[in-house]
C-alpha positions in Angstrom: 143.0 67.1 78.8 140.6 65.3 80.7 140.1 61.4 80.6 136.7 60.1 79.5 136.0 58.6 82.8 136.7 62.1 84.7 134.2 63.6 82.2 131.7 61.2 82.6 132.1 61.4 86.3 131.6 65.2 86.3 128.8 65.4 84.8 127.5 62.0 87.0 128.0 64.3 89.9 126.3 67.1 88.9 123.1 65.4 87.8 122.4 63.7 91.2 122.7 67.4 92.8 120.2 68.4 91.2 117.6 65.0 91.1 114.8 65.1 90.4 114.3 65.4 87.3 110.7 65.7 85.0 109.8 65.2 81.2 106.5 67.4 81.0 104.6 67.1 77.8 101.3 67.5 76.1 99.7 65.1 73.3 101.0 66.2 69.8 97.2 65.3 68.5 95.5 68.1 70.1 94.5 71.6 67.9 96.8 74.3 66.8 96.8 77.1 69.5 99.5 78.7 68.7 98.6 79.2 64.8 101.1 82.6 64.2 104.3 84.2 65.4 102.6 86.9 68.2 100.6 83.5 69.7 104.5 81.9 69.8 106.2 85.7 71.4 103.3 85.7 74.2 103.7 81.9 74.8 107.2 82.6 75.1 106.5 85.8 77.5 104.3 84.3 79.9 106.6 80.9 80.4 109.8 83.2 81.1 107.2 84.8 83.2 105.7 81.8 84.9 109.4 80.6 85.4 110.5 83.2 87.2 107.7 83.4 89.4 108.1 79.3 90.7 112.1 80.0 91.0 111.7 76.8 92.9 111.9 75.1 89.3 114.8 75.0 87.1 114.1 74.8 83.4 116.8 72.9 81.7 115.3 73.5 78.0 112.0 73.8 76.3 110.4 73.4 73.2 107.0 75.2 71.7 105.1 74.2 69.0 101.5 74.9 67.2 99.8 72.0 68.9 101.9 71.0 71.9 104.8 71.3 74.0 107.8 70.0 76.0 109.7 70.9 78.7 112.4 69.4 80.9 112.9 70.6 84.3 114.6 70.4 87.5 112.7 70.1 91.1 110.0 68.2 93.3 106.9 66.9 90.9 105.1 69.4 93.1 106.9 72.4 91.9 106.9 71.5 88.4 103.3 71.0 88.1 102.7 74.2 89.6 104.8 76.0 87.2 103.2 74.0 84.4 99.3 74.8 85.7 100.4 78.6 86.1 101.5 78.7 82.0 98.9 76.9 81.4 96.5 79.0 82.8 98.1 82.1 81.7 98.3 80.9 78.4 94.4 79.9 78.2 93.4 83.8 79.4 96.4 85.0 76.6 94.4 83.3 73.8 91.0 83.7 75.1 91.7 87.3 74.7 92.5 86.7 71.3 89.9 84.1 70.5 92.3 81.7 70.1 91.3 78.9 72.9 88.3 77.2 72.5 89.6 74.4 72.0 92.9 74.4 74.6 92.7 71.7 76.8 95.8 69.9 77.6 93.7 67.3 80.0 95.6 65.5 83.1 99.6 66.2 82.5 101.3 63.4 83.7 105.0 64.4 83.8 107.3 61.3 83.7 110.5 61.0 85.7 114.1 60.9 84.4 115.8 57.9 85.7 119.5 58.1 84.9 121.7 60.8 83.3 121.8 58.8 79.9 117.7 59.7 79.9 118.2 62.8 80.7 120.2 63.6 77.4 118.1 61.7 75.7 115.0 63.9 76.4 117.3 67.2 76.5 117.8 66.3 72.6 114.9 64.9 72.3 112.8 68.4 73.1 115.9 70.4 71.4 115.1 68.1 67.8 111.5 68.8 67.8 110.9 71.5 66.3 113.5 70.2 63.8 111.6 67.4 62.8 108.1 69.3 61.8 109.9 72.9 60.3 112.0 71.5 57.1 113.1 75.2 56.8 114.8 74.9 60.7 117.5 72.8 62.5 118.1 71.7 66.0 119.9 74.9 66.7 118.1 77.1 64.7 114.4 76.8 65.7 113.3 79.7 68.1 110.9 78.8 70.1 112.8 76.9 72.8 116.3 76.8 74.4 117.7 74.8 71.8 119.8 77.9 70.0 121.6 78.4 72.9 122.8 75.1 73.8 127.0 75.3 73.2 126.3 78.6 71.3 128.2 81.6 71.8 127.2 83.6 69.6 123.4 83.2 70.7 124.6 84.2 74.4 126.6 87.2 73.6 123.3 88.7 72.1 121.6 88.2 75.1 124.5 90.0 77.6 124.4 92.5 74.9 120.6 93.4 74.9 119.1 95.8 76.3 115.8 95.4 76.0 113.4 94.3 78.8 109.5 92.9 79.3 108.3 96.1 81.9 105.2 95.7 83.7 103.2 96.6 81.6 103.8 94.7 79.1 103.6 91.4 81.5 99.9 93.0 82.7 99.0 93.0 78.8 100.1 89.1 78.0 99.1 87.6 81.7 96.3 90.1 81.9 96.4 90.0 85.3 98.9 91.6 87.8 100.5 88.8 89.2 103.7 89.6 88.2 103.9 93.0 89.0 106.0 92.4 92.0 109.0 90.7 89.8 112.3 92.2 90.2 114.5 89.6 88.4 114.6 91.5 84.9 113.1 89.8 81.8 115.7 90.3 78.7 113.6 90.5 75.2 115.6 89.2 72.0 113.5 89.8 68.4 110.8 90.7 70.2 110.5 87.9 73.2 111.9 86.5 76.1 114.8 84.8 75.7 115.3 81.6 76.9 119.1 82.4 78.5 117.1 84.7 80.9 115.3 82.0 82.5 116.5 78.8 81.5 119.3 77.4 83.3 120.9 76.4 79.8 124.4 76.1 81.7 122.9 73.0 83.5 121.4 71.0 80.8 125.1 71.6 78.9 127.2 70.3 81.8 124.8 66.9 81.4 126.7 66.4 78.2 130.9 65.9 78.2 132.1 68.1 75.8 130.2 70.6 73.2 130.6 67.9 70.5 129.4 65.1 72.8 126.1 66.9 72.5 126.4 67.7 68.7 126.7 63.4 68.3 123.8 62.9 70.2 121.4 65.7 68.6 122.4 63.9 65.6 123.1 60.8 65.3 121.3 58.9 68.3 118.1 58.5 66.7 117.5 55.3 68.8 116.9 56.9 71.9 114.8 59.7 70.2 112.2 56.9 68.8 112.1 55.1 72.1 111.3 58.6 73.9 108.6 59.1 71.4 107.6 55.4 72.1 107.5 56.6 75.6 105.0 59.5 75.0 102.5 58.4 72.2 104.4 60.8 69.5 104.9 60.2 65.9 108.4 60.9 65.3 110.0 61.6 62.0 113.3 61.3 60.8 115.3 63.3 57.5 116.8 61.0 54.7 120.0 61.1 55.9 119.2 59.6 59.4 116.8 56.9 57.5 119.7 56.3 55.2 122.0 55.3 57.8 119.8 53.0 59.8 118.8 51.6 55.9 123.4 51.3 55.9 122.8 49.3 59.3 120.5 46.9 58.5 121.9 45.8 55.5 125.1 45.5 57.0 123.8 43.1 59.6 121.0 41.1 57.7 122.1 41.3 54.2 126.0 41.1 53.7 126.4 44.8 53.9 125.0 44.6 50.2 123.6 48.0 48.8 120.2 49.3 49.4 119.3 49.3 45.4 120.9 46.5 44.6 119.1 44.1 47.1 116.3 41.7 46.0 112.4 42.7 45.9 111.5 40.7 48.6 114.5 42.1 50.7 113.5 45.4 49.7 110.0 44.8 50.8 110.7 43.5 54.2 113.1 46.3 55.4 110.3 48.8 53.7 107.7 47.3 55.7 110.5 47.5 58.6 110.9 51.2 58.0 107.5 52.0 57.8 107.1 50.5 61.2 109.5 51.0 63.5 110.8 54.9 62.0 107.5 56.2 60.3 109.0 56.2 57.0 106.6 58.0 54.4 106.1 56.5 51.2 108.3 58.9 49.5 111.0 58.5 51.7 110.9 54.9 51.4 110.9 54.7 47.3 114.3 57.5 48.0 115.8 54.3 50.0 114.9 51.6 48.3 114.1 52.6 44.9 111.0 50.9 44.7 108.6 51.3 42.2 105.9 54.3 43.8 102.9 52.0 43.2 104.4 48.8 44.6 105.1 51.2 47.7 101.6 52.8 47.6 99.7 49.4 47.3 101.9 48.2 50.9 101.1 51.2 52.4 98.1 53.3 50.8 97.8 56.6 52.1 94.3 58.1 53.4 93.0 61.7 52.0 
């Protein structure tokens, strides 16, 4: 077995080959475009599409959702912008067609460099949790719009060396509405009715960024400290299950309060770390009265809620 330091030097090596690296993303506050499940399959189409058609770019995992999107990718900031115009463009025409895009405007993409291999993890799991966080009915390996499924999953990649199903010509003439694409000769595999992400992702990259396959399962899980200072980064409102509250709520009391228990803490203690919640993790009022067992209308008078 390999020593921690070989590992970690592995990996080391095989993220500067690759440099440089780009967080792309657009603001979470903008309209729904994508308000239904053939708006997601054509989204999903024409990026495989776009992808292949700036191989310049590597795609190291993605993540779409109704109002906004993220990807992390591999190349010069040139490259990557172009691929990202091209969806984007693409995209607009889709939902035009379906009078879906009045009100698509991403406005000036800035995409924002990764500066280390620790960041790059960090916003690998950070795009592979968000859909996650929104969809209570999904989890970070679940949730199919983006390369997230396939990260350390076998089972997810035998299904896509065993399809044989393909996006032809026409259909990349019906969701680009253009021909652009026509001259493609890389082969686009469809899985439940989409491209699939294996296709033309390179998913073996973004895994060899991580030691081990439960290296990565620690850090889509448990390192929610790097996912709030990613959404810090970007302007997003990030939100967290009880569980991951519960054990920063563990933390604190361990280190301000004696390790005494949540409920059993004084009111005023119970306030502060409320407020603290409320703050620093977004904390709803519900989640916070699960915590703390506070009384609802002492929580709803510290933080009342708009309608």
């Amino acid at each position: 077995m390999k020593s921690f330091s070989e590992l970690e030097g592995k990996c080391a090596l095989l993220f500067n080959e690759f440099l440089p690296y780009w967080h792309i993303w657009t603001p979470e506050n903008h309209p729904v475009f994508l308000p239904d499940k053939d708006a997601f399959k054509a989204a999903m189409n024409i990026l495989a599409i776009c992808a292949l058609m700036v191989p310049e770019v590597k795609i190291i995992t993605f993540q779409l959702m109704t109002n906004h999107l993220h990807l992390t990718v591999s190349g010069s900031r040139a490259d990557c912008m172009r691929l990202f115009l091209l969806f984007s463009r693409h995209l607009t025409k889709y939902l035009k067609g379906r009078g879906l895009s009045a009100g698509l405007s991403f406005g000036a993409v800035s995409p924002r460099p990764v500066e280390s291999i620790q960041d790059l993890r960090n916003v690998i799991t950070y795009n592979n949790r968000n859909g996650y966080i929104v969809s209570p009915d999904e989890t970070p390996f679940s949730y199919p719009w983006g390369a997230n499924s396939y990260y350390f999953n076998y089972a997810a990649k035998a299904r896509y060396g065993e399809s044989e199903k393909y996006l032809n010509r026409e259909s990349r003439r019906q969701v680009l509405h253009s021909h652009v694409a026509d001259m493609l000769k890389r082969k686009i595999v469809i899985i439940d009715g989409y491209a699939c992400p294996m296709g033309f992702c390179d998913i073996a990259l973004g895994e060899s960024m991580f030691r081990c396959a439960s290296h990565y399962f620690r850090e889509v899980s448990r390192n929610i400290e790097s996912q709030k200072k990613i959404a810090k980064e970007i302007g997003e409102s990030i939100f967290y299950t009880d569980d991951e509250l519960f054990g920063v709520v563990l933390s604190v009391c361990q280190d301000k309060y004696n390790g005494q228990r949540p409920s059993l803490l004084p009111v005023s203690a119970k306030q502060e770390l409320a407020l603290f919640l409320h703050k620093e993790y977004n904390a709803g009022n519900k989640q916070i009265q699960r915590m703390l067992r506070l009384d609802p209308s002492a929580v709803a008078a510290m933080f009342p809620q708009k309608f």
